[in-house]
C-alpha positions as CSV (number, residue, x, y, z in Angstrom):
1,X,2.9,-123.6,-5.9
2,X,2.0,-122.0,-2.7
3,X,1.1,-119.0,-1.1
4,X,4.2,-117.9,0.7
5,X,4.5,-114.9,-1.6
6,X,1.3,-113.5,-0.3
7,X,2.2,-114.5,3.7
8,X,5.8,-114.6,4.2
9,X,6.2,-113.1,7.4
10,X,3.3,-113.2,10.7
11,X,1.2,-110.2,10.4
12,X,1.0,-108.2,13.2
13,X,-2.3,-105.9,13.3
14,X,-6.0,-107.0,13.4
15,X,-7.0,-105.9,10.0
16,X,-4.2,-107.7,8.4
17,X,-5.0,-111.2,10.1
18,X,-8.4,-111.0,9.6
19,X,-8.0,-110.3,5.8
20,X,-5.5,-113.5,5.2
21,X,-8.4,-116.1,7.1
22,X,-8.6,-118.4,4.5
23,X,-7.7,-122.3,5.5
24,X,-10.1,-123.0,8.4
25,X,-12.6,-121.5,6.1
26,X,-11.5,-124.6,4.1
27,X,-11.8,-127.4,6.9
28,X,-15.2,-126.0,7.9
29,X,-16.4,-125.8,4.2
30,X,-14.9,-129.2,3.7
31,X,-15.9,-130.8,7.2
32,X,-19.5,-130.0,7.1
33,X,-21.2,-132.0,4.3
34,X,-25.4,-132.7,3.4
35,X,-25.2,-135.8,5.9
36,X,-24.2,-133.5,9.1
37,X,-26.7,-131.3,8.2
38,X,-29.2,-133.8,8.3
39,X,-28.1,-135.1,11.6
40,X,-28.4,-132.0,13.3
41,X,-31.7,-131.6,11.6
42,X,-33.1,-134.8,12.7
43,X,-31.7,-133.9,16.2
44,X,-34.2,-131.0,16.3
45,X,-36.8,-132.6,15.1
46,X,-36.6,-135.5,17.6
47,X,-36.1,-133.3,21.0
48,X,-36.9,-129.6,19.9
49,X,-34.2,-127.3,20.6
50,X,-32.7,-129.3,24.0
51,X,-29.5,-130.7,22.2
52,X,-28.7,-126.8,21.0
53,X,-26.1,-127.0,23.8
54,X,-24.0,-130.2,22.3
55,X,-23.6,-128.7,19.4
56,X,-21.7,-125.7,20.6
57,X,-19.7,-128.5,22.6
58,X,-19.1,-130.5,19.5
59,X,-17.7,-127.3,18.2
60,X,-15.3,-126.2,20.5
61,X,-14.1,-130.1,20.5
62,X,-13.6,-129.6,16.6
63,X,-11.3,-126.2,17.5
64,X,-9.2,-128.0,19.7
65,X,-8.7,-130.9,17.5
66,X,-7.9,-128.4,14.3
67,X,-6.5,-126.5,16.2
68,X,-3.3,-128.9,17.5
69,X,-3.4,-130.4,14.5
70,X,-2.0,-127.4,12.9
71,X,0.1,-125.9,15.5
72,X,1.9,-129.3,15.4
73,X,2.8,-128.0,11.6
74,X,3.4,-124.7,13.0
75,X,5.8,-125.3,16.2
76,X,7.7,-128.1,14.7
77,X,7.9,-127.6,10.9
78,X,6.9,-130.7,9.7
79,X,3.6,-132.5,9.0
80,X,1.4,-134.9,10.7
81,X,2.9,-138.0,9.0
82,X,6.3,-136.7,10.5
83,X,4.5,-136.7,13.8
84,X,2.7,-140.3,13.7
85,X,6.1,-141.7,12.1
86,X,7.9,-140.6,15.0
87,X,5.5,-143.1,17.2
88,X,6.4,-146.2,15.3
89,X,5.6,-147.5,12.4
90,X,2.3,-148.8,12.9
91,X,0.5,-145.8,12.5
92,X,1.5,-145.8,8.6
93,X,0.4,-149.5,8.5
94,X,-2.7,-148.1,10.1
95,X,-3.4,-145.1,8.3
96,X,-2.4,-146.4,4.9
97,X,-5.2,-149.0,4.9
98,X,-8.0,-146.1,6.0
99,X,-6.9,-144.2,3.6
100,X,-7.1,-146.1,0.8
101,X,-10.6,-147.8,1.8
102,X,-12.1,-144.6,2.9
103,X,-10.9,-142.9,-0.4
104,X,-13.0,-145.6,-2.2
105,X,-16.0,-145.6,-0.5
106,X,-16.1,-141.8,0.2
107,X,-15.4,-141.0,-3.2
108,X,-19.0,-142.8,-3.9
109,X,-20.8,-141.7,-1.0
110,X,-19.8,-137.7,-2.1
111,X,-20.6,-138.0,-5.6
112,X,-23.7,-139.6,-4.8
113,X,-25.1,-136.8,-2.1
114,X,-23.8,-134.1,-4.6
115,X,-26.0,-135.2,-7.6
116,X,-29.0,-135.6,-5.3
117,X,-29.5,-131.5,-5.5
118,X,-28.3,-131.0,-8.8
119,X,-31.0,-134.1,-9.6
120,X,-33.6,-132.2,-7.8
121,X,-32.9,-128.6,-9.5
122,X,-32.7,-129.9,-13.0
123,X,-35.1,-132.9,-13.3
124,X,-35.1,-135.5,-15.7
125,X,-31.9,-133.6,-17.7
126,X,-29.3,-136.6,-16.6
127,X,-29.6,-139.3,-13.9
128,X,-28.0,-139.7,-10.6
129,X,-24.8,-141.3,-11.7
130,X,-24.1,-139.0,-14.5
131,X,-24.5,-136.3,-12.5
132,X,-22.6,-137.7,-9.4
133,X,-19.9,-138.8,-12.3
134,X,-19.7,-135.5,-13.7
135,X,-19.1,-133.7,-10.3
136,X,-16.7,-135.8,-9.3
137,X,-14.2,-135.8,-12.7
138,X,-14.7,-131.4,-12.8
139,X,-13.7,-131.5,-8.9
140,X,-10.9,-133.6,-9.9
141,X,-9.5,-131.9,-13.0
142,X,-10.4,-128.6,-11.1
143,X,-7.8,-129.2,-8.1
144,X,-5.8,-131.1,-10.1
145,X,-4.9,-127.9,-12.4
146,X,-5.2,-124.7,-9.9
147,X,-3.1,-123.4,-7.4
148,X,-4.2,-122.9,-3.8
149,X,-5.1,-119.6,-3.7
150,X,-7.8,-120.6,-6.4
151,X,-9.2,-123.4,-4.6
152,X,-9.7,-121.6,-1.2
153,X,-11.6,-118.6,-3.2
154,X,-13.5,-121.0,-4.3
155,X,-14.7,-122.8,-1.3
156,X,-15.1,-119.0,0.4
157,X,-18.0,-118.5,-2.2
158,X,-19.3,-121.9,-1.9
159,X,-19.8,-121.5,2.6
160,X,-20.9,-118.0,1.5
161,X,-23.5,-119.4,-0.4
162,X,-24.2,-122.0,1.9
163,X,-24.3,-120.0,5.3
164,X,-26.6,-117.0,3.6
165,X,-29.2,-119.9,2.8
166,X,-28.9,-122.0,5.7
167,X,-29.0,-118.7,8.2
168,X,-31.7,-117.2,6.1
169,X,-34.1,-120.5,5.9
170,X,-33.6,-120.6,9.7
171,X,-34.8,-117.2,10.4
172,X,-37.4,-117.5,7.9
173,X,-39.0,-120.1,10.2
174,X,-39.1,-117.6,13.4
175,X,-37.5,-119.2,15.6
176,X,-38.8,-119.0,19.1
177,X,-35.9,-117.0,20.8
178,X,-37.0,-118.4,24.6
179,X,-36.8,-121.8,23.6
180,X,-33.7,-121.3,21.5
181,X,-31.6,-119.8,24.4
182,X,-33.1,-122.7,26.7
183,X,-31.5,-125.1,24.3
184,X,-27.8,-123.6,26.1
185,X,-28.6,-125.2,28.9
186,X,-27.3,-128.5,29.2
187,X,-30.2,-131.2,29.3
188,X,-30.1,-134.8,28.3
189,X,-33.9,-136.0,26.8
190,X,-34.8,-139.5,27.8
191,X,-33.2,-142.0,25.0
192,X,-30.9,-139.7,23.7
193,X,-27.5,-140.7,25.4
194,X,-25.9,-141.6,22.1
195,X,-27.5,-139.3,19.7
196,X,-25.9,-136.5,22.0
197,X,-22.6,-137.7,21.7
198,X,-22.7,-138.4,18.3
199,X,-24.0,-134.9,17.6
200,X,-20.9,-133.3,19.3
201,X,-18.6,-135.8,17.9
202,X,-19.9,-136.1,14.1
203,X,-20.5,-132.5,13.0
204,X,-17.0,-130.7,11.2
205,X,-14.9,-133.4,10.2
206,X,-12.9,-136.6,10.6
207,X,-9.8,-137.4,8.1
208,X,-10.4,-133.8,6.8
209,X,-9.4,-132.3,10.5
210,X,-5.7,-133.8,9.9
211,X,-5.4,-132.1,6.7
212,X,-5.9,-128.5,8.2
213,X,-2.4,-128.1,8.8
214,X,-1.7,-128.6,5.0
215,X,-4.0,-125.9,4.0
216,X,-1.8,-123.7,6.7
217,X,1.0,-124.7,5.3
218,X,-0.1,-124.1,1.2
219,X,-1.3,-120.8,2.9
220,X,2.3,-120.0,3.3
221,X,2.2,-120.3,6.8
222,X,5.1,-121.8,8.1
223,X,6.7,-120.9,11.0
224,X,5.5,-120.5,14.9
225,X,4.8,-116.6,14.5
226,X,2.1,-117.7,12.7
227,X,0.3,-120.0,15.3
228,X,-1.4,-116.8,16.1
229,X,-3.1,-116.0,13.1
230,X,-3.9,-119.5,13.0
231,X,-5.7,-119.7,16.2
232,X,-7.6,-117.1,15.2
233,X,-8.5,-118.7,11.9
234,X,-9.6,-122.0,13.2
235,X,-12.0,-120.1,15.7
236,X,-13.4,-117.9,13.2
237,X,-14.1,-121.4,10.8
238,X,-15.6,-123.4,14.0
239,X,-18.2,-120.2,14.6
240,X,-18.9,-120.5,11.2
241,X,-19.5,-123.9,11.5
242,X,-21.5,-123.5,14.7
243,X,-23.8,-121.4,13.1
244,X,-24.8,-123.7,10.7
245,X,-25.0,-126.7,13.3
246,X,-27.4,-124.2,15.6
247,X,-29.3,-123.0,12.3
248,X,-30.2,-126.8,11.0
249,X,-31.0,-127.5,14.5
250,X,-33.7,-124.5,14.5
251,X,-35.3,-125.1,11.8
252,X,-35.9,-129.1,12.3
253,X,-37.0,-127.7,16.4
254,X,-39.6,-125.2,14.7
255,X,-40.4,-126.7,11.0
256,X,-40.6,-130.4,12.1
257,X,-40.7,-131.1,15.8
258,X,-43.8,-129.4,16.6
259,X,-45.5,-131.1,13.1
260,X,-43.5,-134.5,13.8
261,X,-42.7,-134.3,10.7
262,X,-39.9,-137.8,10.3
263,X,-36.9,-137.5,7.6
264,X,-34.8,-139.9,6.1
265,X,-31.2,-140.3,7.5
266,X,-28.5,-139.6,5.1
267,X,-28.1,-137.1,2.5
268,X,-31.8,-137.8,1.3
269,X,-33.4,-136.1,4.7
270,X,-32.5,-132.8,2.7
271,X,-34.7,-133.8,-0.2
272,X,-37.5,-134.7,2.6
273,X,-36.8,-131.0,3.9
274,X,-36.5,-129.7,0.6
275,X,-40.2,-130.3,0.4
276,X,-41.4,-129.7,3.3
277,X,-39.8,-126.0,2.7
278,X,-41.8,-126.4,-0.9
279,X,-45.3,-127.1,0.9
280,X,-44.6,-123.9,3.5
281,X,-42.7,-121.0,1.8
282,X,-43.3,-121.8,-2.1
283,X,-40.8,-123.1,-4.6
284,X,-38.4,-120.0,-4.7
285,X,-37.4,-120.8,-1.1
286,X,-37.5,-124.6,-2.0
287,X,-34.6,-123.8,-4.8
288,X,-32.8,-121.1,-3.0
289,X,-32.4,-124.4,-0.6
290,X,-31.5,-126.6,-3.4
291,X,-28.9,-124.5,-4.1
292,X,-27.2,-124.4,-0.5
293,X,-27.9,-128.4,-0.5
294,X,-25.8,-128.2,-3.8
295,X,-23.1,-125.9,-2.0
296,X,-22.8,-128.3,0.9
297,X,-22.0,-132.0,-0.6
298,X,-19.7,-129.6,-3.7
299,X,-17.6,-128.1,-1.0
300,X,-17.4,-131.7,0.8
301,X,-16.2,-133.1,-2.4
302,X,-13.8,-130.5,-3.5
303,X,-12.2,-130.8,-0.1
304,X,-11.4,-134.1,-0.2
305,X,-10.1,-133.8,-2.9
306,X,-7.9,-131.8,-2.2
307,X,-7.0,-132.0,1.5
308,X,-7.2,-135.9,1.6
309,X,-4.7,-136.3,-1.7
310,X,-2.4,-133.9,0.1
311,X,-2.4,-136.0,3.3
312,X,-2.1,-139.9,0.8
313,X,0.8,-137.7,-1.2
314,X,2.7,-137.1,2.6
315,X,2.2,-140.7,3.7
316,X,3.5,-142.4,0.3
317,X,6.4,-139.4,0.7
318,X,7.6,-141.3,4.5
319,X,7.4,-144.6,3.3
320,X,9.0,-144.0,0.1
321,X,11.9,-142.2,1.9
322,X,10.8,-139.4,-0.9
323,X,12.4,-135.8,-0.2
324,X,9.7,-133.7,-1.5
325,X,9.0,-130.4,0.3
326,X,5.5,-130.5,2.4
327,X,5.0,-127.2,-0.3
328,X,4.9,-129.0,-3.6
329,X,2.9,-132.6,-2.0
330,X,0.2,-131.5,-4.6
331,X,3.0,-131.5,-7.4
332,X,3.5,-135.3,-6.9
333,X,2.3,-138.7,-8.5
334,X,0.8,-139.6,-5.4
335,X,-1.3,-136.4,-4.9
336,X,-2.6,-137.1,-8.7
337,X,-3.2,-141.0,-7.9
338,X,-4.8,-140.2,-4.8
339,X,-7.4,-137.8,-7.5
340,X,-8.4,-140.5,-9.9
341,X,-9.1,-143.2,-6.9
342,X,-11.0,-140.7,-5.4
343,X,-12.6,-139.9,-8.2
344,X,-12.9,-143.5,-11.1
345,X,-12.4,-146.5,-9.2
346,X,-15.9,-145.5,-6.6
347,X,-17.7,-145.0,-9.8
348,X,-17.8,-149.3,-9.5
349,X,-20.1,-148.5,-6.8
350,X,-23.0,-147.0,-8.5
351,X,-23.7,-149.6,-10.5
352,X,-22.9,-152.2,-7.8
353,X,-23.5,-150.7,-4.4
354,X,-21.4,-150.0,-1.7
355,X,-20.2,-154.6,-0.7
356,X,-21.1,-155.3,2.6
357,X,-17.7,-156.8,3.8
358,X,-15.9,-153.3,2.4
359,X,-19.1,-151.5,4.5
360,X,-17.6,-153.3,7.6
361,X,-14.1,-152.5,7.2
362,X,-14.8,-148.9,6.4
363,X,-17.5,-148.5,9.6
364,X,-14.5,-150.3,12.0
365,X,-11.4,-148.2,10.9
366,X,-13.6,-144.8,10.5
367,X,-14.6,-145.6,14.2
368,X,-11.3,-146.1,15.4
369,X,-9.8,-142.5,13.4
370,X,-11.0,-140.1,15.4
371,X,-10.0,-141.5,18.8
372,X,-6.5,-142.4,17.0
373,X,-6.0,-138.5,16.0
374,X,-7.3,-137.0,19.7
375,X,-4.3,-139.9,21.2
376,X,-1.9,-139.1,19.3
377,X,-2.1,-135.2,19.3
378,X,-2.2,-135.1,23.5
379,X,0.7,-137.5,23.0
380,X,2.9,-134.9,20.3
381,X,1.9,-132.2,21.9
382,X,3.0,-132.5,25.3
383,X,6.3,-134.2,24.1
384,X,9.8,-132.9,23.5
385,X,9.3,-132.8,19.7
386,X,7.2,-129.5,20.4
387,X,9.4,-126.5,21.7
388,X,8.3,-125.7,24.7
389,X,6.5,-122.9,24.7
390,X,3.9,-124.3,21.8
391,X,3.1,-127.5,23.9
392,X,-0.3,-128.3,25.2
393,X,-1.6,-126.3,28.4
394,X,-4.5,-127.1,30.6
395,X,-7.0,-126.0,28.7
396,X,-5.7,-127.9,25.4
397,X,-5.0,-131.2,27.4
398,X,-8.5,-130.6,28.9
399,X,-10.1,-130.5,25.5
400,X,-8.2,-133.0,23.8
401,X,-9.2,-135.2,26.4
402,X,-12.5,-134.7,26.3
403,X,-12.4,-135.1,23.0
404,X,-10.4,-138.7,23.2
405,X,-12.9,-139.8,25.5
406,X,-16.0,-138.9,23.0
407,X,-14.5,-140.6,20.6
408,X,-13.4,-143.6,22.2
409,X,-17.3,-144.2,23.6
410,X,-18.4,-143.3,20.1
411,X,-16.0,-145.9,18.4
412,X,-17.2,-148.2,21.3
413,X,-20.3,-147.9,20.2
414,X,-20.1,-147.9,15.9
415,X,-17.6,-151.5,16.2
416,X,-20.7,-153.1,18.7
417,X,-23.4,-152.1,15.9
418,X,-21.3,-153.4,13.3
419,X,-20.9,-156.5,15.5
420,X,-24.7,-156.4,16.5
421,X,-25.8,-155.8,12.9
């Protein structure tokens, strides 16, 4: 079931479109997991607080993407798989093999990062993989029996939690306001050509971008009066979302540049952090961090899970020829098969680790996503499938573009050091 009781027509006044934000909330909750922390962490303990400017870019490219993603939903009434199906058919051949290998080796990677936290606040209780295991079947049975409105509560506690900790661990470190303000400014530090771009281009989401138009949709929103409200949504989430980016970047610029203090890449740099915080502030700050760690990778995971099964339950609809309404996608075998191989088959991977051939395939077709979504929208969105009003204007194109070209250099870049080794 959805939410149209709760939003059936557009609302017109401030105060009621800023009390129905919900699903950008959702894709910024969902987009922003442990790992992007940690890059944007690392990024300020490597050059101080001189990349503060490409993560504000990285964030407006993020609105533009969501945000065209979901007035293509909007404008047209239909979904994303209506729009790549009307390019040809490749796009299904293409997007049903990511799916199904990114589904497998996500599914691992989350419920890995999750139990690191949990691990961390309740030692020697279970081990990794029972934790990780555990998280993973509760997200699963949790989104495979609540409704929408449930879900979205949900993750509005979890990036409550998240953003009161991360926010308040960033001011805790007194952050020098000169240096912070200087970070605006654009600058490029000597070797860090690539790291820039990947900081704009990695932080807030890849597959889960595609699925914001879903949550708009379960929201109830369904028609163009709503693009609106939308707009205004997606803009609110991506501030959110800025925030945090700028408030990991503090606190590895003034907690670890200064002491050159080196973390691990990957979700484990928060456990590096979590101790350096230990060693400076005491262990109530330590576990209060613990806890937004936790937050993070949870609201990942329960994301996916439900965004990404929405998005596999719409492509097996189009090449099925199935009829179900774009409302009731979560009602379907697909969206409940698209749960347990999220969810059972990556448990395999624990005991195994993640095959180097399925590493490959994942790195090449993850690379070549995000370029593939910035194409394609410019494409919709200045054709005659959009009415005309709702197609793109200057300042869309101009985005979009920018963000097409990002992402082409960074997928240039990921196939040559899979190539390289």
């Amino acid at each position: 079931m959805t939410d149209q009781h709760h939003a059936t027509s557009a609302p017109t006044s401030a105060a009621a479109r800023w009390r129905l934000i919900g699903p950008g909330i959702v894709a910024a909750a969902t987009g922003v997991g442990a790992g992007d922390l940690v890059a944007t962490l690392i990024a300020g303990s490597r050059f101080g607080h001189a990349l503060l400017w490409a993560a504000v870019v990285g964030c407006i490219v993020k609105i533009a993407l969501a945000e065209g993603s979901a007035r293509w939903h909007l404008a047209t009434g239909s979904t994303m798989l209506d729009g790549w199906g009307s390019l040809g058919r490749w796009t299904y051949w293409y997007f049903g093999i990511y799916i199904v290998i990114w589904g497998f080796v996500y599914g691992a990677t989350a419920m890995s990062a999750t139990a690191l936290p949990l691990a961390a606040l309740f030692p020697d209780l279970l081990p990794n993989w029972a934790w990780g295991a555990g998280v993973g079947l509760l997200c699963a049975l949790f989104v495979a029996l609540n409704r929408y409105e449930m879900f979205e509560t949900v993750m509005k506690v979890l990036i409550g939690i998240m953003f009161v900790i991360v926010t308040g661990v960033a001011i805790l470190v007194a952050p020098n306001l000169g240096q912070t303000l200087g970070g605006l400014v654009p600058t490029l530090p000597e070797g860090a050509t690539f790291y820039t771009l990947g900081l704009i281009g990695g932080v807030g989401g890849t597959i889960t971008m595609s699925a914001y138009g879903y949550w708009v949709n379960a929201k109830g929103w369904r028609t163009p009066d709503f693009i609106p409200l939308m707009r205004l949504d997606n803009r609110v989430a991506y501030g959110v979302t800025g925030v945090f980016v700028v408030a990991m970047l503090i606190i590895g610029a003034e907690l670890l540049y200064s002491a050159q203090i080196a973390l691990n890449s990957g979700d484990r740099g928060l456990l590096d952090l979590d101790a350096v915080l230990r060693d400076r502030f005491g262990p109530v700050v330590s576990t209060l961090f613990l806890i937004g760690f936790a937050a993070t990778s949870l609201s990942s995971v329960l994301g996916v899970w439900h965004g990404v099964s929405l998005l596999f339950a719409d492509f097996v609809r189009h090449i099925t020829g199935g009829t179900t309404d774009r409302g009731e996608l979560h009602r379907t075998r697909a969206f409940r098969f698209y749960l347990f191989w999220l969810t059972i088959p990556p448990m395999i991977l624990f005991v195994f680790g993640r095959p180097f051939l399925l590493v490959v395939i994942y790195g090449a077709l993850g690379a070549f996503f995000m370029p593939f979504l910035a194409i394609t929208l410019i494409w919709l969105l200045n054709s005659h499938r959009v009415p005309r009003e709702w197609r793109n204007g200057w300042v869309s194109n101009g985005l979009l573009g920018l963000a097409a070209a990002l992402f082409v250099v960074l997928c240039l870049n990921e196939l040559w050091s899979l190539v390289a080794g």
